[in-house]
N, C-alpha and C positions, 0 to 999 in steps of 0.2 A: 247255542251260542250265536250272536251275532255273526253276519259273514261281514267284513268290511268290504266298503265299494271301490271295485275295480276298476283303474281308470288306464285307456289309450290314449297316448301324448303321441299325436301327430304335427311334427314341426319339419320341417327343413334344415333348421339351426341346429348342430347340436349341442349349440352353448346352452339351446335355449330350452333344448330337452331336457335336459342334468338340470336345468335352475327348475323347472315343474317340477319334474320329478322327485326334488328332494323338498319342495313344498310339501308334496303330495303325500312322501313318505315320516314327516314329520306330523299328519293332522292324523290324530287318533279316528278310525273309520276308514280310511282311506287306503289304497296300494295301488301299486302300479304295474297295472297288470303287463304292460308291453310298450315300445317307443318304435316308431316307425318316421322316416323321411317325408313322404309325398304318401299322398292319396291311394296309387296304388299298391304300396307298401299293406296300408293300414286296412284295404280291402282283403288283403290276402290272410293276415295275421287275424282277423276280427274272428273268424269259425275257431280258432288255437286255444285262443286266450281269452273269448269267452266278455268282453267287457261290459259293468254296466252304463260307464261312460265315455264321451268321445271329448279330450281336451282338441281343438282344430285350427290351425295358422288358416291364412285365407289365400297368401303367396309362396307358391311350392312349386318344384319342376315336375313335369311329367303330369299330373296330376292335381290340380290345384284344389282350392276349400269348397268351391262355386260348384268344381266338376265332382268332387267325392259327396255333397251331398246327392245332386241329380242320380250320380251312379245308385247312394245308398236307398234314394227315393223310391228306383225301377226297381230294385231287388228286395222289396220289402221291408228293409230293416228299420226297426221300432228303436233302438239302441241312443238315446240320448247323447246332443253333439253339443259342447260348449265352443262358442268361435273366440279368436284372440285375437284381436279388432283393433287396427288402426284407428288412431286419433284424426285422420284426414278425414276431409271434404270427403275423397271416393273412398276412403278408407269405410265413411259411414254410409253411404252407398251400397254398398257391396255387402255390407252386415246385413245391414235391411232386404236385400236378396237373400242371404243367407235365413234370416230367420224365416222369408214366405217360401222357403223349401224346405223348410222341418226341423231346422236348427234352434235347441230348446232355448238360448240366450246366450250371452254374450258377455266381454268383459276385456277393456281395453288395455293393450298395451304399453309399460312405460314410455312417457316421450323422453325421458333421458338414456341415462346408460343402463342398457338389460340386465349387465350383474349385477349393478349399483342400485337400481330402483325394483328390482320385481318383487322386496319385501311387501312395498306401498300395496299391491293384491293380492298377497297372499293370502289373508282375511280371508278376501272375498272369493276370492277362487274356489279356496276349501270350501267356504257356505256355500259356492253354486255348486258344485259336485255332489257335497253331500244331500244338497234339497235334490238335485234332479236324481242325482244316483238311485238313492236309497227309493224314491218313486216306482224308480224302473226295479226296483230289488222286489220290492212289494208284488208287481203287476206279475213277475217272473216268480212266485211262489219263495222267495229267501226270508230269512229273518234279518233284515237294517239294523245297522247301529242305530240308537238313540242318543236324541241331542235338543236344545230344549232353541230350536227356530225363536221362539216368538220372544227370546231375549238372547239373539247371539254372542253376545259377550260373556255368555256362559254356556256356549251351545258346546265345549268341548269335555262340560262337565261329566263322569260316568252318570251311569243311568239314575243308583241307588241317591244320590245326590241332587240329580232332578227332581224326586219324587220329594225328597223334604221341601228343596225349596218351591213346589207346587204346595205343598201342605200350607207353606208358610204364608202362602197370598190368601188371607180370609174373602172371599165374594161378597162383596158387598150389596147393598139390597138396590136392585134394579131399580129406573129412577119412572114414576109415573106419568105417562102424556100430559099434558096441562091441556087438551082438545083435541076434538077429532080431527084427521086428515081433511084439507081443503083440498082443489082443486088443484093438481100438480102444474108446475110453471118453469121446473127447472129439473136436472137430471143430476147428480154429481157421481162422480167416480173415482173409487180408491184404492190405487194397484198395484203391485211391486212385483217381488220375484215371483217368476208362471203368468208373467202379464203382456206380455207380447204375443204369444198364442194365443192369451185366453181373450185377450182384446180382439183378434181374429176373427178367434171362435163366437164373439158377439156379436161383431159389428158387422162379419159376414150374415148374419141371421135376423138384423133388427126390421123393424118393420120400415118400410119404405115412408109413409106419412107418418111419421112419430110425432106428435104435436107439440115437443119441447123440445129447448136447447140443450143440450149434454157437455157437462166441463168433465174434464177427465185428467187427474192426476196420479200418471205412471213414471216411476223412479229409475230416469233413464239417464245419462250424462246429458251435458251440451252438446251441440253437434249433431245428435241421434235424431232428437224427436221430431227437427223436419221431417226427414225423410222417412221416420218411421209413421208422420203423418202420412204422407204422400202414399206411403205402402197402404194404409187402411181406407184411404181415398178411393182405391184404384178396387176393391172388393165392396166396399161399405155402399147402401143405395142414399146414404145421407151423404153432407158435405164434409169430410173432415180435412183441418187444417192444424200447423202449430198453432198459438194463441200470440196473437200480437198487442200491446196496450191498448185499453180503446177499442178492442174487436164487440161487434153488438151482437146480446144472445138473443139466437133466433131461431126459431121452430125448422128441425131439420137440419141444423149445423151442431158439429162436434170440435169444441175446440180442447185439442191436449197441451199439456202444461207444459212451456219449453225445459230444457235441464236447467239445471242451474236458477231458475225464476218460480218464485209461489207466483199464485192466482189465488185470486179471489173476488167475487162477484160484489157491485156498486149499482144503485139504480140510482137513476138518470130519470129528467122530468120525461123524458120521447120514449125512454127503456130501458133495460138492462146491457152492464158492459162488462166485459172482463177487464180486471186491473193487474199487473204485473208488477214483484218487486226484489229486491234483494236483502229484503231484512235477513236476520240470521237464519239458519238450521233450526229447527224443529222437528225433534226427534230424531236428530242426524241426517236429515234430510230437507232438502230444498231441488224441488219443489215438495209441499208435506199435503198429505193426504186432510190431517188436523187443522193446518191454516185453509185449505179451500172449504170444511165444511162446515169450519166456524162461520165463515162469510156469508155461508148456503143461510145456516140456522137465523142468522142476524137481519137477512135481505129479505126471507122468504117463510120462514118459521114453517105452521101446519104444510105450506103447500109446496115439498121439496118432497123428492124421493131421491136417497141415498143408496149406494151400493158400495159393499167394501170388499174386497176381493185378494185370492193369493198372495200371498207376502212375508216377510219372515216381522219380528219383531212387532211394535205396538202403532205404527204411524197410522190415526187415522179413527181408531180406536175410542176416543176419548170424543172426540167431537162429533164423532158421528151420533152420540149419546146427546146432543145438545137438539141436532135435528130429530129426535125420536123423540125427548122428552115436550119440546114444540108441537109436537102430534104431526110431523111428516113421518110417511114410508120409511124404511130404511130395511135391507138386501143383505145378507152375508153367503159369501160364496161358503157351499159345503164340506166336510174335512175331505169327502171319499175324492172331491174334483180338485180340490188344492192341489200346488205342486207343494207347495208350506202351509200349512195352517197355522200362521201365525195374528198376522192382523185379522183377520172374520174373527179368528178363533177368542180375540182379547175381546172385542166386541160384544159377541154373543155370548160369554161368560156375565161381562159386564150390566146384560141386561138390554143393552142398547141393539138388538136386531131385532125386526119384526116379524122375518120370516129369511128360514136358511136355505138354500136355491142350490142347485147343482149348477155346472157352468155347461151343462147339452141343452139347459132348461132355461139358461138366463138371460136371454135375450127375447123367448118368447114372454116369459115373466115380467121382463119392464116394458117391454111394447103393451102388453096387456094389463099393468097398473095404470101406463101412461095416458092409456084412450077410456079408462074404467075411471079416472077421479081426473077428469075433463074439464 
């Protein structure tokens, strides 16, 4: 039998305990293994009760989010931390420290009232616990609930009921190159949940002279993606920034997609720019992995290399199949390094990936496409 995943609510609040809590105890998978105040409450309790995840406020007495990761940093613990994150300027500051100390992701705050508005996450809360949970369930020898990620809006279906509606999606026949790969000119990236570390995990390891520009669309609020540029500035040996309208791509800069705003690539008689906009959602998402590499396929056809990486649900999926059928590259992160195997996973079903990459491997793998079809 399944074990459902364990979760420790570390808050302060204890309005704010009871309102997780009974989220938690409502999403099929889930329980609650223990609630604790402050930090060193949750250090004491964590050998008892065994959790496979950490829900974590960021302002606590005694012991705050900043200092209970660091503690959990020196003492080893692997145990997956969800942060509950301030909509502020330092609010998003202080996440972004949180996630370069081992914090698996994140998920904001209501800005109204906590009893009145924490339905608005509830969703999403259960989908990060159970992606990162049932991870950590895996790694520690358990058997995970199943649930079907790569279309959450059925992800709380039982198992036997997954399995029909997998029958029911026929594969369609994989779509042919129309040419071989030209010379790569541009980089694209498509990333959602497990995408903050695994962005880490690449950009810490890219090759110093990369000889193209890399757009990167990770599924972060507004607010964030400054800072979470700034955080992958400070590791990465390239430039990275948010993306501003008008930014020029250029060999050696990383520009990530602000929240709230698609990108999508324009050339220009002097060169390539990034363009910014707020048309609708796509795929429930804006910024969408789909509008940035529509634009790739349309700008750059044979000579783009694509990459689609962690994520739940389909964003990204479909277009990337535009760039592959044009004869560029195209990357799908592997199921074993997924925190979700859902976007690679529609992808590489669909025919549209050329090669499936673990994410210890994927950074050396675009550096080494990148300088290989030069």
């Amino acid at each position: 039998m399944p074990d459902p995943v364990s979760v420790l609510v570390v808050d302060d609040s204890a309005l704010m305990r009871n309102l997780i809590s009974k989220i938690i105890e409502a999403t099929p998978g889930l329980s609650v293994a223990d609630k604790a105040m402050n930090g060193i409450f949750a250090l004491q309790k964590i050998p008892r009760c065994d959790p496979d995840i950490i829900v974590l406020d960021i302002e606590m007495p005694e012991m705050n989010g900043i200092e209970f990761l660091k503690e959990r940093k020196r003492l080893g613990l692997e145990i997956p931390v969800i942060i509950l994150s301030s909509v502020a300027k330092e609010g998003a500051q202080v996440t972004i420290e949180a996630l370069s100390l081992g914090a698996s992701d994140f998920i904001t705050k209501p800005s109204g009232s906590v009893s009145s508005d924490i339905h608005t996450i509830a969703g999403e809360l259960s989908r990060l616990l159970l992606a990162y949970g049932t991870q950590y369930q895996k790694r520690k020898g358990k058997t995970p609930p199943r649930y079907d990620f790569e279309a959450p809006e059925r992800m709380f279906e039982p198992a036997p009921l997954l399995a029909e509606r997998a029958a029911e999606r026929a594969r369609p026949v994989p779509p042919q190159p129309l040419r071989q790969p030209g010379p790569i000119e541009i980089i694209a990236i498509g990333i959602s949940t497990g995408g903050p570390n695994a962005l880490r995990e690449v950009f810490s390891k890219i090759d110093a002279d990369l000889p193209q520009p890399v757009v990167v669309v990770q599924h972060m609020p507004p607010g964030f993606t400054e800072e979470f540029a700034k955080s992958l500035d400070r590791i990465c040996p390239l430039d990275v920034k948010e993306a501003a309208d008008g930014d020029v791509l250029r060999p050696g800069r990383v520009l990530i997609a602000p929240g709230d705003k698609h990108i999508i690539v324009e050339k220009k008689p002097l060169g390539a720019v990034a363009r910014l906009s707020d048309a609708p959602l796509e795929n429930g998402h804006r910024p969408s992995a789909d509008i940035l590499f529509g634009s790739v396929a349309r700008v750059y056809g044979n000579r783009a290399l694509a990459v689609i990486m962690t994520g739940m649900g389909r964003d990204g999926a479909r277009e990337i199949g535009s760039i592959f059928r044009e004869g560029g590259l195209t990357l799908g992160q592997d199921e074993a390094s997924c925190v979700v195997y859902g976007m690679p996973k529609v992808a590489f079903e669909l025919g549209h990936v050329t090669q499936q990459v673990s994410l210890t491997d994927m950074a050396e793998t675009i550096s080494r496409l990148a300088k290989q079809y030069r």
